[in-house]
One Martini backbone bead per residue (centre of mass of N, CA, C, O) as a GRO file, in nm:
protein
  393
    1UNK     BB    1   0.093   0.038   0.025
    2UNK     BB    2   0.073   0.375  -0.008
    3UNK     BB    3   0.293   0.641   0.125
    4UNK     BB    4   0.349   0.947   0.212
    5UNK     BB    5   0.643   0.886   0.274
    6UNK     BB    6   0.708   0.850  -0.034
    7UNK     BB    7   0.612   1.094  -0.177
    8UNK     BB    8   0.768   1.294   0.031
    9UNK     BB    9   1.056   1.126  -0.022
   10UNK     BB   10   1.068   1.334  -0.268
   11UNK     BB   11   1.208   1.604  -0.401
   12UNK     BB   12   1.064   1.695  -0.600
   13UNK     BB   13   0.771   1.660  -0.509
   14UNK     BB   14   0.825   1.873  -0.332
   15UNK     BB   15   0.834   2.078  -0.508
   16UNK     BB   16   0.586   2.060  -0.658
   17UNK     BB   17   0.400   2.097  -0.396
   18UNK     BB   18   0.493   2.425  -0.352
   19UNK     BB   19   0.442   2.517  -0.619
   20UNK     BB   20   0.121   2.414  -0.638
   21UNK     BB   21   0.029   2.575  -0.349
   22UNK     BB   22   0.094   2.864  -0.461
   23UNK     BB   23  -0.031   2.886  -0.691
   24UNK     BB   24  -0.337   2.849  -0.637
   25UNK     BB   25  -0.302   3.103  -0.416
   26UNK     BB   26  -0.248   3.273  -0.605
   27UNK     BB   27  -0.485   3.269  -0.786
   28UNK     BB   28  -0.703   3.340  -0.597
   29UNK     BB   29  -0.612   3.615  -0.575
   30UNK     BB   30  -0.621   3.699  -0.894
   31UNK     BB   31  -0.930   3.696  -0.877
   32UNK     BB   32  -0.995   3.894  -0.650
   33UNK     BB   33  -0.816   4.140  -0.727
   34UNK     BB   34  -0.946   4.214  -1.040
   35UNK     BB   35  -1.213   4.211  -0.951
   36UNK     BB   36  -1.222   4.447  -0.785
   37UNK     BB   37  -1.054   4.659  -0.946
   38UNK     BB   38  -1.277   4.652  -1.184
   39UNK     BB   39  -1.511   4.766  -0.993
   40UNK     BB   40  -1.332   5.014  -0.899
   41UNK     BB   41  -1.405   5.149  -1.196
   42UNK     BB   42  -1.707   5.068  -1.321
   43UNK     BB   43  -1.933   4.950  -1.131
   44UNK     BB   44  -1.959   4.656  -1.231
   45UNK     BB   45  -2.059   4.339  -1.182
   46UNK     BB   46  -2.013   4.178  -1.473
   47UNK     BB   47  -1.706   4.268  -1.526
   48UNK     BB   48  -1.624   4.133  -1.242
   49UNK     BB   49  -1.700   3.845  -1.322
   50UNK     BB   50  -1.526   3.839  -1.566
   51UNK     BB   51  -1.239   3.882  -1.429
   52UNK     BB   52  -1.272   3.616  -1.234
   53UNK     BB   53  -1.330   3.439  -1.517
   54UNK     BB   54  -1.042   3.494  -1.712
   55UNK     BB   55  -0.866   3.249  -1.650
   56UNK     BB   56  -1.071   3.014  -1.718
   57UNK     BB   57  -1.197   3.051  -2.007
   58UNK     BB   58  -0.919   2.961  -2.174
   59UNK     BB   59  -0.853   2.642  -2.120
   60UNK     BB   60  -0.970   2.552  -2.391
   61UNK     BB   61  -0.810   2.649  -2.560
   62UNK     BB   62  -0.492   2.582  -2.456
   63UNK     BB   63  -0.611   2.269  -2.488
   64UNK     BB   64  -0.625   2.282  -2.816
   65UNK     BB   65  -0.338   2.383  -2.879
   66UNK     BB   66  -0.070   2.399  -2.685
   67UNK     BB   67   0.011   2.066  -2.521
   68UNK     BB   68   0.269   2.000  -2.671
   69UNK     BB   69   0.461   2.148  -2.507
   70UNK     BB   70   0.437   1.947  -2.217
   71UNK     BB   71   0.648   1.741  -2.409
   72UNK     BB   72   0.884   1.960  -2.588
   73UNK     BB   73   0.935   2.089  -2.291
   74UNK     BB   74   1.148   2.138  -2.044
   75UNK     BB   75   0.979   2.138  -1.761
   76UNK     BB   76   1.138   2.366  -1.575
   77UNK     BB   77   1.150   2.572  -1.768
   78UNK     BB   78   0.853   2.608  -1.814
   79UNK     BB   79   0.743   2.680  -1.513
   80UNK     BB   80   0.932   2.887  -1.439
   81UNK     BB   81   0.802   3.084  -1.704
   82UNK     BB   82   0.543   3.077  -1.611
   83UNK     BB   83   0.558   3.192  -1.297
   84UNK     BB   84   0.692   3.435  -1.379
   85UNK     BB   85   0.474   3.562  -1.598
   86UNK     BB   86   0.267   3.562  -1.384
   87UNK     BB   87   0.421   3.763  -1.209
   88UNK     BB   88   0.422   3.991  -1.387
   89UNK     BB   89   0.152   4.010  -1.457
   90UNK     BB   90   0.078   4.083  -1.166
   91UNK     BB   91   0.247   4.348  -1.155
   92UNK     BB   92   0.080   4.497  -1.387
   93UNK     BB   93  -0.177   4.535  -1.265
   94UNK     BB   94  -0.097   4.668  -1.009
   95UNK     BB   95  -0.033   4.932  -1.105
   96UNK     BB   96  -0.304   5.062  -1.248
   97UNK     BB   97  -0.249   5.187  -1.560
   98UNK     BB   98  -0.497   5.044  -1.699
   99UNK     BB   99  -0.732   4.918  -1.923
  100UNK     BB  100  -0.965   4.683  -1.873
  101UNK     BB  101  -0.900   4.548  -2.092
  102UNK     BB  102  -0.612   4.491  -2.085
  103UNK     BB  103  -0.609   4.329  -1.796
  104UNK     BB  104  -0.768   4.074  -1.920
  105UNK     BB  105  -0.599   4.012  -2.167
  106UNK     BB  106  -0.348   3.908  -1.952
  107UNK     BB  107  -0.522   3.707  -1.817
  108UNK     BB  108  -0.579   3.522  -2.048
  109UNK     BB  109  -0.299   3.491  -2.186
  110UNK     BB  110  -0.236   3.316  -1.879
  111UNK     BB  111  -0.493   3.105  -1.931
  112UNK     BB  112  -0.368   2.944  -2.168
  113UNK     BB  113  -0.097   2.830  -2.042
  114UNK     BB  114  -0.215   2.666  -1.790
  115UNK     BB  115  -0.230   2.382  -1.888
  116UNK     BB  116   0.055   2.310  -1.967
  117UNK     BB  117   0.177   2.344  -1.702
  118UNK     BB  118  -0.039   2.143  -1.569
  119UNK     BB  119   0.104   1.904  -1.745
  120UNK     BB  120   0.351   1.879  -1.679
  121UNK     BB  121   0.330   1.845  -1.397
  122UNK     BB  122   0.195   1.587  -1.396
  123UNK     BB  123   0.409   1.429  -1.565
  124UNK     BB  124   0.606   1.464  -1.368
  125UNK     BB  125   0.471   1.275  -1.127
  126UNK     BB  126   0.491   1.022  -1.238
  127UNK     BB  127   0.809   1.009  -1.306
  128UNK     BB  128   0.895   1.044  -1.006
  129UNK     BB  129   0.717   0.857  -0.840
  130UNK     BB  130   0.691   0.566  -0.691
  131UNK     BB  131   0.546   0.288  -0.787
  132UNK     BB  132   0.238   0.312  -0.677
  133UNK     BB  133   0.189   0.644  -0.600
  134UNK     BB  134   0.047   0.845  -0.783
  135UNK     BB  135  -0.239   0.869  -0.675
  136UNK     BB  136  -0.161   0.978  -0.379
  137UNK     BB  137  -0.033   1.215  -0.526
  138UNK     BB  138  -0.293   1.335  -0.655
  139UNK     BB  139  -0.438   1.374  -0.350
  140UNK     BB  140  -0.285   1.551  -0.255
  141UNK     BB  141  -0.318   1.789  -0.481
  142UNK     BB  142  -0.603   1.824  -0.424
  143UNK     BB  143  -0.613   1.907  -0.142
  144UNK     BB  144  -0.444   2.134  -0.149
  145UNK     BB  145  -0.618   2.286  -0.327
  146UNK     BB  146  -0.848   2.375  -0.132
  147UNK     BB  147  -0.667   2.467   0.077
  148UNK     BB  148  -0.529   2.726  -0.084
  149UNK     BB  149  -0.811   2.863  -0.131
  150UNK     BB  150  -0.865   2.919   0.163
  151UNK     BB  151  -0.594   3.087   0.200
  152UNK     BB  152  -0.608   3.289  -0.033
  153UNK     BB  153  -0.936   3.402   0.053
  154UNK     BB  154  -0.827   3.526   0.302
  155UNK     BB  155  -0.588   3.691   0.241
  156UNK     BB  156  -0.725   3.850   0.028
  157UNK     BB  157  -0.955   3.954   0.142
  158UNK     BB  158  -0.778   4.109   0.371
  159UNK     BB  159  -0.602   4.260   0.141
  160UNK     BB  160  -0.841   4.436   0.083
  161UNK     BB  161  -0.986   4.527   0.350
  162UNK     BB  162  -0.676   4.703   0.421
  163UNK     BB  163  -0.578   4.784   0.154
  164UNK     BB  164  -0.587   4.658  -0.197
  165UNK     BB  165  -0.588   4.519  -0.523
  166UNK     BB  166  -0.338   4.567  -0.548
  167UNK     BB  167  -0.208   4.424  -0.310
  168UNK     BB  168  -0.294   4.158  -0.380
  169UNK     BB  169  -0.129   4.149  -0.645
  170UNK     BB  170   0.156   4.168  -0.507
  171UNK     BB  171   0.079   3.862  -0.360
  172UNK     BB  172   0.109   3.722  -0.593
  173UNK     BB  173   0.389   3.770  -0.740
  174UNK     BB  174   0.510   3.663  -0.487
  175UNK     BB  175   0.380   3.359  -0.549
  176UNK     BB  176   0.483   3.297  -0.827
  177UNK     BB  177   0.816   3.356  -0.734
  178UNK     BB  178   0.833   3.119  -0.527
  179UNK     BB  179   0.793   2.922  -0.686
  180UNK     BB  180   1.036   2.965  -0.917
  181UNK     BB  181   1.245   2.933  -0.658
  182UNK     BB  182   1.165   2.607  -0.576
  183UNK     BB  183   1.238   2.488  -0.872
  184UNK     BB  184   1.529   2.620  -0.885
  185UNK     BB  185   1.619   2.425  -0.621
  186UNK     BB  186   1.468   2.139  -0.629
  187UNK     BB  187   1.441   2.072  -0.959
  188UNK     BB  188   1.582   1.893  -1.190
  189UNK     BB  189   1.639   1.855  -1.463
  190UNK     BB  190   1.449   1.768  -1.786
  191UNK     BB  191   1.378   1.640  -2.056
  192UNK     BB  192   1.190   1.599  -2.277
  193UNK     BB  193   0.960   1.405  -2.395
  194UNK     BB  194   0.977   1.511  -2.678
  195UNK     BB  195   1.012   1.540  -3.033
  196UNK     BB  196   0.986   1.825  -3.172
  197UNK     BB  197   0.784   2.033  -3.219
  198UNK     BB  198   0.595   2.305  -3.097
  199UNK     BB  199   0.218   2.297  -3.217
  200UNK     BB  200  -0.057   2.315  -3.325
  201UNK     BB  201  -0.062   2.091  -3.469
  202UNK     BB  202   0.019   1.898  -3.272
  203UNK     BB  203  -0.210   1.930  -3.086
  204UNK     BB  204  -0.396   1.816  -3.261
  205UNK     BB  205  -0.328   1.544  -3.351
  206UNK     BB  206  -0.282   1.381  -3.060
  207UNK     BB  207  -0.566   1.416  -2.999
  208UNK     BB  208  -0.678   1.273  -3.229
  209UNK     BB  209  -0.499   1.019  -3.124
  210UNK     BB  210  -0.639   0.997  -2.838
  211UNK     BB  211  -0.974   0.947  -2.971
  212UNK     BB  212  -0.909   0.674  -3.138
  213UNK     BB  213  -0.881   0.547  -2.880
  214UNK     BB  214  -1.117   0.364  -2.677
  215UNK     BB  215  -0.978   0.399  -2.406
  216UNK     BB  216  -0.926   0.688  -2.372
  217UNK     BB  217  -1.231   0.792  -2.500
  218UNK     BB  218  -1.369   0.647  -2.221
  219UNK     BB  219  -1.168   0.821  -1.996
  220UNK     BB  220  -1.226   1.067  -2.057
  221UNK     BB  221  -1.543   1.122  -2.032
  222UNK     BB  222  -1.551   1.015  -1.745
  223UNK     BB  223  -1.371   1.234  -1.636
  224UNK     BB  224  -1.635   1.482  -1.757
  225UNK     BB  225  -1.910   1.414  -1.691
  226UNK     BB  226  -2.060   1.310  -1.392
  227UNK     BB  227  -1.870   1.551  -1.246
  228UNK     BB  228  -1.924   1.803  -1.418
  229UNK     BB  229  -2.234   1.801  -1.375
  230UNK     BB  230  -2.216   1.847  -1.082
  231UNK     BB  231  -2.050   2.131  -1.050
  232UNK     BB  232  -2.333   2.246  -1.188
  233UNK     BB  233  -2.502   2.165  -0.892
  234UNK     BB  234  -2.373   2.362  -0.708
  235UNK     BB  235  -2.367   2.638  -0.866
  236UNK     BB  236  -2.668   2.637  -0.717
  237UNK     BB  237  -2.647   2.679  -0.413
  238UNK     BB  238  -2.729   3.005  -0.378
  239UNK     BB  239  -2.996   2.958  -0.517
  240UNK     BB  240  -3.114   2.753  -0.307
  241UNK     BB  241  -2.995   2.913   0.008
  242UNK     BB  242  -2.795   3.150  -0.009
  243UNK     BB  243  -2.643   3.250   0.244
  244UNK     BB  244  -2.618   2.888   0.334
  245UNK     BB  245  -2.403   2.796   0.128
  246UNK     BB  246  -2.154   2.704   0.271
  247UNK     BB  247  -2.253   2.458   0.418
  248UNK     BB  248  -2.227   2.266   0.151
  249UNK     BB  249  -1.965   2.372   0.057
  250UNK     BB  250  -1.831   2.211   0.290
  251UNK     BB  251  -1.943   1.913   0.264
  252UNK     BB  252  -1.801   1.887   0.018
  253UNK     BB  253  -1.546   1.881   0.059
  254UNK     BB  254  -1.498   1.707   0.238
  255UNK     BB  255  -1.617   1.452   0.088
  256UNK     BB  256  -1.374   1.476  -0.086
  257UNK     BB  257  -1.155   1.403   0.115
  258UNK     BB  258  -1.227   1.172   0.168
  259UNK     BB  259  -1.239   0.997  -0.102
  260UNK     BB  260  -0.920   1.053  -0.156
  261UNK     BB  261  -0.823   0.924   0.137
  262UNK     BB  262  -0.976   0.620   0.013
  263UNK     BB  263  -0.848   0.583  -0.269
  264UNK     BB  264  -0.539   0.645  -0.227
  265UNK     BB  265  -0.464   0.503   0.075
  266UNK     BB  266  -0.641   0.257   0.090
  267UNK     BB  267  -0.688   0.104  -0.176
  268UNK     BB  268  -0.637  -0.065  -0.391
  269UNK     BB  269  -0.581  -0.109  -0.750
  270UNK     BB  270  -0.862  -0.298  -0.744
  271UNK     BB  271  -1.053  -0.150  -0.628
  272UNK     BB  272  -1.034   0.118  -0.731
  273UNK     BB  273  -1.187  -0.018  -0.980
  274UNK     BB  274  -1.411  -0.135  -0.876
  275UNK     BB  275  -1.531   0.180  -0.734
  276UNK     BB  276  -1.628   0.350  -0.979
  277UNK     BB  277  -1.929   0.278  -1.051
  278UNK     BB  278  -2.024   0.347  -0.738
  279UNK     BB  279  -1.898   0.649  -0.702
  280UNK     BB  280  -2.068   0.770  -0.946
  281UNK     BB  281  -2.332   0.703  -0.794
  282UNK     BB  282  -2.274   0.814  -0.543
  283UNK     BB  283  -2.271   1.151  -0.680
  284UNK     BB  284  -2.544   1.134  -0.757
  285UNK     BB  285  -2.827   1.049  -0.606
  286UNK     BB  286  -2.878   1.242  -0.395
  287UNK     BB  287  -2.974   1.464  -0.621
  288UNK     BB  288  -3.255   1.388  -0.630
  289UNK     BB  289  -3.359   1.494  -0.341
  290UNK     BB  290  -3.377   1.776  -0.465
  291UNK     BB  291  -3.720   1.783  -0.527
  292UNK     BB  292  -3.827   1.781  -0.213
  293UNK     BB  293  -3.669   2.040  -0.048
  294UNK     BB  294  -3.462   2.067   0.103
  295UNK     BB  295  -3.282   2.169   0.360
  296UNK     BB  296  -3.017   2.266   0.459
  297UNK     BB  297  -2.902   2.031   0.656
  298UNK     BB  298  -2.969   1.797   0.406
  299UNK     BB  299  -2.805   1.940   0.164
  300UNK     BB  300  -2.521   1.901   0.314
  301UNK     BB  301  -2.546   1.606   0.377
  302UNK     BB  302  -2.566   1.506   0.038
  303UNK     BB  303  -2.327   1.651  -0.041
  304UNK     BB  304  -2.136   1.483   0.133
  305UNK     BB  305  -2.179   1.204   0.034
  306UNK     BB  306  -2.121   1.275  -0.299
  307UNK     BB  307  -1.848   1.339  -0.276
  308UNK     BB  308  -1.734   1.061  -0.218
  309UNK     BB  309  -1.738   0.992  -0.550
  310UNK     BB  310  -1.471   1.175  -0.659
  311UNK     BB  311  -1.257   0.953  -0.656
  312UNK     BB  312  -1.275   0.803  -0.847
  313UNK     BB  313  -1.075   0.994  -1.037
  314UNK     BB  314  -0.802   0.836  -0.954
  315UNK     BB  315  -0.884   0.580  -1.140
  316UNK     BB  316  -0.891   0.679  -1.378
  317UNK     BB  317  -0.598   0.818  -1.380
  318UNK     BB  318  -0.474   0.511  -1.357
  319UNK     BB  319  -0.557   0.417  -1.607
  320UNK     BB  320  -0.491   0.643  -1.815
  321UNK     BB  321  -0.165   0.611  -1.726
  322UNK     BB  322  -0.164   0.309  -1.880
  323UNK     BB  323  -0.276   0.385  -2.199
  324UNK     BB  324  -0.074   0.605  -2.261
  325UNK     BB  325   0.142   0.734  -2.380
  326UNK     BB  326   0.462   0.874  -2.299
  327UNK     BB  327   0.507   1.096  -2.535
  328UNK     BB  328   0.189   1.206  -2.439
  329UNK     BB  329   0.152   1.233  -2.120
  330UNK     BB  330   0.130   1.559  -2.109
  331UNK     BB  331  -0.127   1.609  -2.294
  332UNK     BB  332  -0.311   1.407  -2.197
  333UNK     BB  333  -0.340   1.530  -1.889
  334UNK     BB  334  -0.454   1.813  -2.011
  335UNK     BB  335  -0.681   1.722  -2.154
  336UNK     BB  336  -0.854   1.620  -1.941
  337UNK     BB  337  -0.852   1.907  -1.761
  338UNK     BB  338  -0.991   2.068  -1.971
  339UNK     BB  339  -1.261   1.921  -2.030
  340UNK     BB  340  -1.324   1.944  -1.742
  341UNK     BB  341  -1.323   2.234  -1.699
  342UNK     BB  342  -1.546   2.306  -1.942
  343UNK     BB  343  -1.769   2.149  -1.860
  344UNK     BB  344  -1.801   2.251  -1.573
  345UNK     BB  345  -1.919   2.540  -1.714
  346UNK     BB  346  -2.125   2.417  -1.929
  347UNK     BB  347  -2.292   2.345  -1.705
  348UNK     BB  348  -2.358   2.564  -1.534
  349UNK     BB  349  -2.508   2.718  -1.773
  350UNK     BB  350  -2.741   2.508  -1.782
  351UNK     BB  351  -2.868   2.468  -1.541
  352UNK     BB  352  -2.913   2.820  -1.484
  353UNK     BB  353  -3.114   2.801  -1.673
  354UNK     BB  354  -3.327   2.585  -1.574
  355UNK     BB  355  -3.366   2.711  -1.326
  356UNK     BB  356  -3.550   2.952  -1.429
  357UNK     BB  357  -3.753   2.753  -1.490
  358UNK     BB  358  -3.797   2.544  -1.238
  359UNK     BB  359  -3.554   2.566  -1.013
  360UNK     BB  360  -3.312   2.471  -0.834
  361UNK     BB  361  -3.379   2.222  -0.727
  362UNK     BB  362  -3.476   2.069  -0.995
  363UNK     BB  363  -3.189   2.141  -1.135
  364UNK     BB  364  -3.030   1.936  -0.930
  365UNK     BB  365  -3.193   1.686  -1.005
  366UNK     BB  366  -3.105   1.684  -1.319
  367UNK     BB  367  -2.844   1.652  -1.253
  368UNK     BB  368  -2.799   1.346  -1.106
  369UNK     BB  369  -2.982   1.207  -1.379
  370UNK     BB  370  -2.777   1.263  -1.568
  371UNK     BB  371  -2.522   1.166  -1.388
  372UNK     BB  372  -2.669   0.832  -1.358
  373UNK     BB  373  -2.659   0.791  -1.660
  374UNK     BB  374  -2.340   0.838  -1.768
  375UNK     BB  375  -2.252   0.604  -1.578
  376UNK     BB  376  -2.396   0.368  -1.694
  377UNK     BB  377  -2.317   0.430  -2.012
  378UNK     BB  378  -2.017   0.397  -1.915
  379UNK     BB  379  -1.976   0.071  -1.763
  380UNK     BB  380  -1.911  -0.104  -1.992
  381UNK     BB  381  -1.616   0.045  -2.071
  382UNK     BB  382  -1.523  -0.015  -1.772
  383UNK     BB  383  -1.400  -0.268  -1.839
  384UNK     BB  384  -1.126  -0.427  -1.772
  385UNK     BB  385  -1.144  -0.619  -2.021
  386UNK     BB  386  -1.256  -0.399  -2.229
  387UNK     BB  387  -1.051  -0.217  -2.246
  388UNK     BB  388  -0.755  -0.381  -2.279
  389UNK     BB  389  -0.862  -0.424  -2.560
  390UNK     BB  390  -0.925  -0.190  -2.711
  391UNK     BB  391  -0.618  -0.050  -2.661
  392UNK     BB  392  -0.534  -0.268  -2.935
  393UNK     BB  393  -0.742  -0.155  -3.165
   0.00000   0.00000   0.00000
């Protein structure tokens, strides 16, 4: 069983987990700060909305176009690029010098390249942890994510509210830079994983060819649509309960929490694999019980129970990366997450729109039901004699 103490008994995997935690609470932060600072230009809040959403939305061009790159380009040099470039792109918004378009600019141009970094970083996890602990390694990256939202959300909105939006925008600049200075002291070089040029036609290619194979095209899909769906029905948890919402999304992250550390840390990985459509279908149930109209502590309870569904992701993780070619397990592992950022977007707008007609605790049951059929039409794909047949096909 993998452990702990072997995944951080790597030093580069320390490396990369430093760099990973600063990244996230950068993110979170300068999304927060350019949010602010946009509307106390325009006092729009549309404006302020696009602004907040502006690093995100771009994550499909770059995962369509760019994705070559996180295997043509030696990875730390990637890294520490794109990090430096995000330090400095965040210290020229603090400047507060610019027109909010040029602004936005600057955050979308940053945010086609955030794939490329993201997918290099995982192929180089791979790369790096003894065999059999990948797994927990991803495991590990997601707590991560969590945790440093929430200090992000802390310290940026501290920062706003005694400071300035610059102000924010400052200390994003200095996390994305002690980022690339962790880089460069504790993660050792390494070649390329792949020869030829980085470009859009290699990105177009690879992508080609990567759905090409039924076994990679059936656990992208598993990756995208189940859990897709649902974090679309999240996003209407405010419109559910209003300001009571707080409720709901900590009892989902919990349960997403437990999920990560009970299949990354405790279950072998045949077990990891035989409760991948048990726990796709207990993602999906619970919310089906919003068409009843629980109350707020009822609709948290059932949030944190399905939410230990997300787990299932890290096996599908695992199986997918067995299944892709090595020399563009960059770009491979780069599709996964950018069609999952993408689909949960678009799930989201559809969800909203819906709500709008039925309410939204109906729309978040239609969210479950959605859900609960894509897991099941998923499921004969996902059988283990037919996985490994098709991936040879």
């Amino acid at each position: 069983m993998a452990t702990y103490r072997q995944v951080f008994g790597v030093t580069e995997f320390r490396a990369l987990f430093g760099h990973h935690a600063l990244g996230i609470a950068a993110t979170t932060m300068q999304s927060l700060g350019i949010s602010a600072l946009v509307y106390a230009l325009t006092r729009s809040a549309y404006l302020s909305a696009i602004a907040y959403l502006a690093g995100f939305l771009p994550h499909a061009v770059g995962g369509l176009t760019l994705l070559s790159f996180a295997d043509r380009l030696p990875p730390r040099a990637l890294l520490i690029g794109w990090s430096l470039a995000s330090a400095l792109g965040a210290g020229v918004l603090a400047l507060d010098r610019l027109p909010v378009w040029a602004m936005l600019a600057i955050v979308v141009a940053l945010g086609v390249t955030t794939p490329v970094a993201g997918a290099a970083k995982l192929a180089l996890v791979a790369d790096i942890v003894p065999e059999g602990t990948y797994v927990l390694a991803r495991s590990v990256l997601n707590v991560a994510v969590g945790i440093m939202q929430i200090v992000g959300f802390a310290i940026g909105g501290s920062v706003l509210a005694l400071v300035s939006p610059s102000g924010a925008l400052w200390c994003t600049a200095g996390l994305y830079a002690g980022a690339a200075v962790i880089l460069r002291l504790w993660l050792p070089a390494r070649p390329a994983r792949a020869e030829g040029p980085a470009t859009v036609g290699a990105t177009w290619r690879g992508t080609r060819d990567l759905f090409a194979v039924p076994a990679i095209r059936a656990l992208l899909i598993a990756q995208w649509l189940p859990s897709g769906i649902i974090v679309g029905a999240e996003a209407l948890f405010v419109a559910y309960v209003g300001n009571a919402a707080g409720a709901p999304y900590f009892a989902s992250a919990a349960g997403m929490l437990i999920g990560d550390v009970v299949v990354g840390r405790v279950l072998s990985a045949r077990l990891r694999w035989a409760t991948v459509v048990p726990l796709m279908v207990l993602l999906a149930v619970p919310y089906l019980l919003f068409v009843l109209g629980p109350g707020v502590a009822v609709a948290a309870v059932l949030a944190g129970i399905a939410s230990i569904g997300y787990g299932h992701h890290l096996a599908l993780q695992e199986k997918y990366l067995e299944v892709v070619p090595e020399e563009v397990r960059g770009q491979a592992l780069g599709l996964a997450n950018s069609g999952m950022m993408t689909g949960q977007g678009v799930t989201a707008a559809m969800l909203g729109g819906a709500a709008q007609l039925t309410g939204a605790g109906q729309a978040i049951a239609l969210a479950g039901a959605l859900s609960l059929v894509s897991a099941l039409a998923l499921a004969p794909f996902l059988r283990t004699s037919r996985l490994r047949r098709i991936a040879t096909e």
